[in-house]
C-alpha positions in Angstrom: -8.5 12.0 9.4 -7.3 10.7 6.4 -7.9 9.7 2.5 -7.2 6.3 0.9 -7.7 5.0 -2.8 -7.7 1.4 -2.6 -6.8 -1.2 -5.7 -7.1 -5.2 -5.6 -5.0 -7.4 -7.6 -5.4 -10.6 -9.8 -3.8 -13.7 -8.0 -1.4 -13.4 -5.1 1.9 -11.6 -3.8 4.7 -12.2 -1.5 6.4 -9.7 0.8 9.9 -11.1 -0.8 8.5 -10.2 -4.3 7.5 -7.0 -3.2 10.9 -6.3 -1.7 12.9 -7.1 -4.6 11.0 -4.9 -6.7 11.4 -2.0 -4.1 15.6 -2.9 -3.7 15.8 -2.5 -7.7 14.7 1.5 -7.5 15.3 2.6 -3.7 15.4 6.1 -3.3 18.5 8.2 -2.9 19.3 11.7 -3.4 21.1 11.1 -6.7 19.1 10.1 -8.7 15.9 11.5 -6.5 13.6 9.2 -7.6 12.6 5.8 -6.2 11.0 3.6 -3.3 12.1 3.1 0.2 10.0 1.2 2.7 8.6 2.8 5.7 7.1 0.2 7.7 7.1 -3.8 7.7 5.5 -6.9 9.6 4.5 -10.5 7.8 1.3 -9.3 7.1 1.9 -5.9 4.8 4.0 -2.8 3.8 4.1 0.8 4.3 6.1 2.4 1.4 6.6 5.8 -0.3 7.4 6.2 -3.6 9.4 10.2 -4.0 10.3 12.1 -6.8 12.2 15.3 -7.0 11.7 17.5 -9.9 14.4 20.6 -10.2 13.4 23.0 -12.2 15.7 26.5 -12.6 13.8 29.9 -13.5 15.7 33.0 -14.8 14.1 36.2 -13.3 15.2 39.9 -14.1 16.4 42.1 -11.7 15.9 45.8 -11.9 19.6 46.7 -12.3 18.7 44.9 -15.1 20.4 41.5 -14.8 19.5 38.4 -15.0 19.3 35.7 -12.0 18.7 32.1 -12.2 16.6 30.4 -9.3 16.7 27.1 -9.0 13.4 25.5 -7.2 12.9 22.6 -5.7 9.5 20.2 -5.4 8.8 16.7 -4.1 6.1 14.5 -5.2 5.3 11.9 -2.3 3.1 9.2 -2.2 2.9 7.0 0.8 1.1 3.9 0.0 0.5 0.1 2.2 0.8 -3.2 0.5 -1.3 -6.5 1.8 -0.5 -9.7 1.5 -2.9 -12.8 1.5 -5.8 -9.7 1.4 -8.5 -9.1 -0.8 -7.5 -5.1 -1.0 -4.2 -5.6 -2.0 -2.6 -2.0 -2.1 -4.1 1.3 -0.4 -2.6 4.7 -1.1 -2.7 7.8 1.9 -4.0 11.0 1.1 -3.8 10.6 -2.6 -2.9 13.2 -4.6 -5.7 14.5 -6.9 -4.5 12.8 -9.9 -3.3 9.1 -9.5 -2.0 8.2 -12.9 1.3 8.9 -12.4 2.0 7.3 -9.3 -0.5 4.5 -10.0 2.0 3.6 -13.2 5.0 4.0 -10.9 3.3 2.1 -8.1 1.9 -0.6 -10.4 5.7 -1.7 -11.7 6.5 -3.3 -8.2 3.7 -6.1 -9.1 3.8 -8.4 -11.5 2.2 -8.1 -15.3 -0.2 -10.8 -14.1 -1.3 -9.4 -10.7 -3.2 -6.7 -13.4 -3.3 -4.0 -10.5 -6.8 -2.1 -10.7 -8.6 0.2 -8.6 -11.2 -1.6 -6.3 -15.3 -0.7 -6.6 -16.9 -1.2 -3.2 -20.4 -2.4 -3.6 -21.6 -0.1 -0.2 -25.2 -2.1 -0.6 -23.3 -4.9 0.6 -21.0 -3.3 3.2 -23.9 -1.5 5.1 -26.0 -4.9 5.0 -22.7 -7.0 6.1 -21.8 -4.4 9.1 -25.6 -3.5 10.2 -25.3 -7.6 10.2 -22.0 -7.9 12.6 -21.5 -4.5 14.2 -23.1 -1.1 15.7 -23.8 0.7 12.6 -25.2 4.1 12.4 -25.9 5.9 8.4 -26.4 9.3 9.1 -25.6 10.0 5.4 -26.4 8.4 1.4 -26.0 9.5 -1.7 -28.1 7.3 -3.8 -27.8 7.3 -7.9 -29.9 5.3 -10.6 -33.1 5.3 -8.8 -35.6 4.0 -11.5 -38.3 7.0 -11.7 -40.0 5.5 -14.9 -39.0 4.1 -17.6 -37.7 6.4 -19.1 -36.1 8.5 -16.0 -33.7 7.9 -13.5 -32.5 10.2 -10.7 -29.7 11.1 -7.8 -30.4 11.9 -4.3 -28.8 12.6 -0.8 -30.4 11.5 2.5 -28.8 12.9 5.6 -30.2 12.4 8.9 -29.1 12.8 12.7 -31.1 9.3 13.3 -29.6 6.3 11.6 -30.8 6.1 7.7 -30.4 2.2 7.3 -34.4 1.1 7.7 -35.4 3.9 6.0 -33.0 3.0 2.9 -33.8 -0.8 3.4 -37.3 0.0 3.2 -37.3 2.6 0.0 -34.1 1.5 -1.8 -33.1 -2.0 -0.8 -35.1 -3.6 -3.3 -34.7 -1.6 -6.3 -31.6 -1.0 -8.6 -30.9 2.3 -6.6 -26.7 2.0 -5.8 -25.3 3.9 -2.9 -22.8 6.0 -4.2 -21.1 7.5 -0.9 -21.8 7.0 2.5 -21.0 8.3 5.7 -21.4 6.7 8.9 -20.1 5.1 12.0 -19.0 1.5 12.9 -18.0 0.2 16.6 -17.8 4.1 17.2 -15.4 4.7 14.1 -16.5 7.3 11.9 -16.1 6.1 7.8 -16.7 7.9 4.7 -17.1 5.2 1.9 -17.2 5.9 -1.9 -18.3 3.2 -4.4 -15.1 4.3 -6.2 -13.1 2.9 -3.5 -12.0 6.3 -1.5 -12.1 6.4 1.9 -11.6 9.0 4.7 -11.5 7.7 8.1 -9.0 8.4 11.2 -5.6 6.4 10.6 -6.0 4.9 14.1 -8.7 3.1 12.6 -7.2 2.4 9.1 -6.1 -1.4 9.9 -9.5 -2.4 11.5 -11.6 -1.1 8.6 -9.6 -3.0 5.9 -10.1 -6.0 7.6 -14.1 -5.0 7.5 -13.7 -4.3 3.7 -12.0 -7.1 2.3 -15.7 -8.9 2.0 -17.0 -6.1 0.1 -15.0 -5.4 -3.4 -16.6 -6.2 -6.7 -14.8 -6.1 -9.8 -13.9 -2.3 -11.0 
């Protein structure tokens, strides 16, 4: 299994715009930081952006002495780009703090693309693939359900029996959102956040961004 973060884009891209903005920071082991791609076809990019931090610690020895120890780390963030899609950029297994390699990511697109993080609207996904495919919701977690008019409340709804009538029929009609949910589609088992992180088996990865596109609202 693993984690994305996806992000959408204003306008459009072009896999030789892309490129050139790759080719002007490629990685090497100089300067150890940069791009390099990983993967290619017409349709999209896998890339991974690397940095290499050095950092040299001085430790005393019990002779009394002192030692310098020079350490090595690498920060590495593989990430796919689409092109012509509605999800425009997908990161793998995020780290657990993005801004950083979202600024670094975000200077291979143009100013105008406006690169932001995508917001899935899940009430529309799980309507859309109970619609098209073999859907089964064994899990919700359900915020801003209108108690009164003054209260409003979270809940989680798990299930070994597919949850969608039961949230159609107690939810669908209210301004309840679905904040997470698990499930499987066509057999492929997807855990969707309406923050736009995924975890899902990279088999599948392709497939489900294709199911997806049709489901982004603005962030």
């Amino acid at each position: 299994m693993i984690k994305l973060k996806l992000y959408k884009i204003h306008g459009s891209i072009t896999p030789d715009e892309i490129l050139s903005k790759i080719n002007e920071t490629l990685y090497s082991d100089e300067q150890g930081f940069g791009f390099e791609i990983i993967d290619s076809s017409p349709e999209s990019f896998t890339a991974q952006f690397t940095e290499r931090t050095i950092k040299t610690q001085t430790y005393e020895l019990i002779t009394g002495e002192e030692q310098e120890v020079e350490t090595v780390s690498y920060l590495r963030v593989r990430f796919g780009i689409r092109f012509g899609s509605e999800i425009a950029l997908y990161v793998i297994n995020p780290p657990r703090s993005m801004k950083y390699p979202y600024e670094m990511i975000r200077t291979i697109f143009k100013k105008e693309n406006k690169l932001q993080p995508v917001s899935l609207n899940l009430s529309q996904m799980v309507d859309d693939f109970d619609s098209k495919y073999e859907q089964k919701i064994t899990s919700l977690s359900l915020s801003n359900i209108q108690c009164d008019m003054n209260t409003i409340a979270k809940t989680k709804l798990v299930s070994n029996q597919n949850l969608y009538a039961y949230y159609k029929e107690h939810y669908g009609n209210t301004d309840a959102l679905i904040d997470i949910v698990e499930m499987t589609v066509n057999s492929m088992s997807i855990e969707c956040s309406r923050t736009g992180r995924i975890k899902l088996a990279e088999v599948k990865l392709k497939d489900f961004l294709l199911m997806a596109d049709y489901c982004t609202t603005q962030a």
